[in-house]
C-alpha positions in Angstrom: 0.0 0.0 0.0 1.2 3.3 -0.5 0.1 7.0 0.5 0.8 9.5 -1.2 3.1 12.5 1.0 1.3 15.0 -0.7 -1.9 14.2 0.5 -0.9 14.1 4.2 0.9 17.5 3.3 -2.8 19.0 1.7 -4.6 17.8 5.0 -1.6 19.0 7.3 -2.0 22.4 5.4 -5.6 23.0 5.6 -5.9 22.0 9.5 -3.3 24.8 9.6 -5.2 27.4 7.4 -8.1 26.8 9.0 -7.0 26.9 12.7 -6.0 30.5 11.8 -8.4 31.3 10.2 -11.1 30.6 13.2 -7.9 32.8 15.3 -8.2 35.7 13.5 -12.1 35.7 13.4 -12.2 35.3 16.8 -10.0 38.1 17.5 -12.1 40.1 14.8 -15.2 39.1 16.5 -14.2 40.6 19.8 -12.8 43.8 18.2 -15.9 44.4 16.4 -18.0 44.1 20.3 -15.5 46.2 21.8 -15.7 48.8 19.1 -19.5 48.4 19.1 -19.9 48.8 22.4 -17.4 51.9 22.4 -19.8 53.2 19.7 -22.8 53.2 22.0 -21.2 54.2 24.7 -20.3 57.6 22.6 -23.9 58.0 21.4 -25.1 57.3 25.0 -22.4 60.4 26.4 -23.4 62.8 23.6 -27.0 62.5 23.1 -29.1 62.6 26.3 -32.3 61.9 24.4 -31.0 58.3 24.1 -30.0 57.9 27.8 -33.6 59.4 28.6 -35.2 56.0 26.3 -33.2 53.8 27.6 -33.9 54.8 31.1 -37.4 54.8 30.1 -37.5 51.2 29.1 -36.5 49.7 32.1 -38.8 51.8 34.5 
């Protein structure tokens, strides 16, 4: 029987490609909630008309 190298070199390659792949999109995911969260934070500070509704929906 005999394998082919190449083969176990493909497979070897895409695990890698995908592990960072799912690293970077992680890190990208929690970016983008940090940022978003900074974001409403801003609007929150800037525009009391927004504080004033969200403080009305949880009275």
């Amino acid at each position: 029987m005999t394998d082919d190298p190449s083969i176990l070199i493909y497979g070897l390659a895409a695990v890698v490609v995908l592990w960072l792949v799912f690293a970077m999109m992680r890190k990208l995911f929690g970016i983008a909630i940090i940022l978003a969260l900074a974001v409403g934070a801003w609007m929150v500070w800037n525009d009391p008309d927004i504080l004033a509704g969200l403080w009305a929906t949880f009275d």
